[in-house]
C-alpha positions, 0 to 999 in steps of 0.5 A: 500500500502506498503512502497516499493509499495509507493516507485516504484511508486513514482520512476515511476514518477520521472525524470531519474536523480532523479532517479539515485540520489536515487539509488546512496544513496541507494548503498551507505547506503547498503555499510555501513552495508554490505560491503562485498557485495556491489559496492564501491562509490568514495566519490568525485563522491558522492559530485559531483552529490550532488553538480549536485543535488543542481544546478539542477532546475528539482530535486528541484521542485521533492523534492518541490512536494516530501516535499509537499506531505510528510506534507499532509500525515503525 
């Protein structure tokens, strides 16, 4: 299975605001290496839903289960 299949998988089975958390990141790192091409993020709305993640009880058991099978597989 390639990384990307392992990644749709694993967004199959996230809950929606995970998932908008990791397709934030992943359209704020595009727009650092092409800027031309990309949506532009307010920095204040980054922090914020950073801020959202820290608090939200959900996203922390997903990133506790993401870690936990990161170290069975490494």
């Amino acid at each position: 299975m390639t990384l990307k299949e392992q990644l749709m998988q694993e967004i199959e089975k996230a809950p929606d605001s995970l998932v908008e958390e990791v397709l934030n990141f992943l359209l704020c790192h595009k727009s650092k290496h092409n800027p031309e091409t990309s949506e532009t993020i307010a920095l204040d709305s980054v922090e914020e839903q950073l801020q959202a993640m820290a608090n939200d009880p959900d996203i922390q058991a997903e990133l506790a289960v993401i870690n936990e099978e990161f170290r069975t597989t490494v």
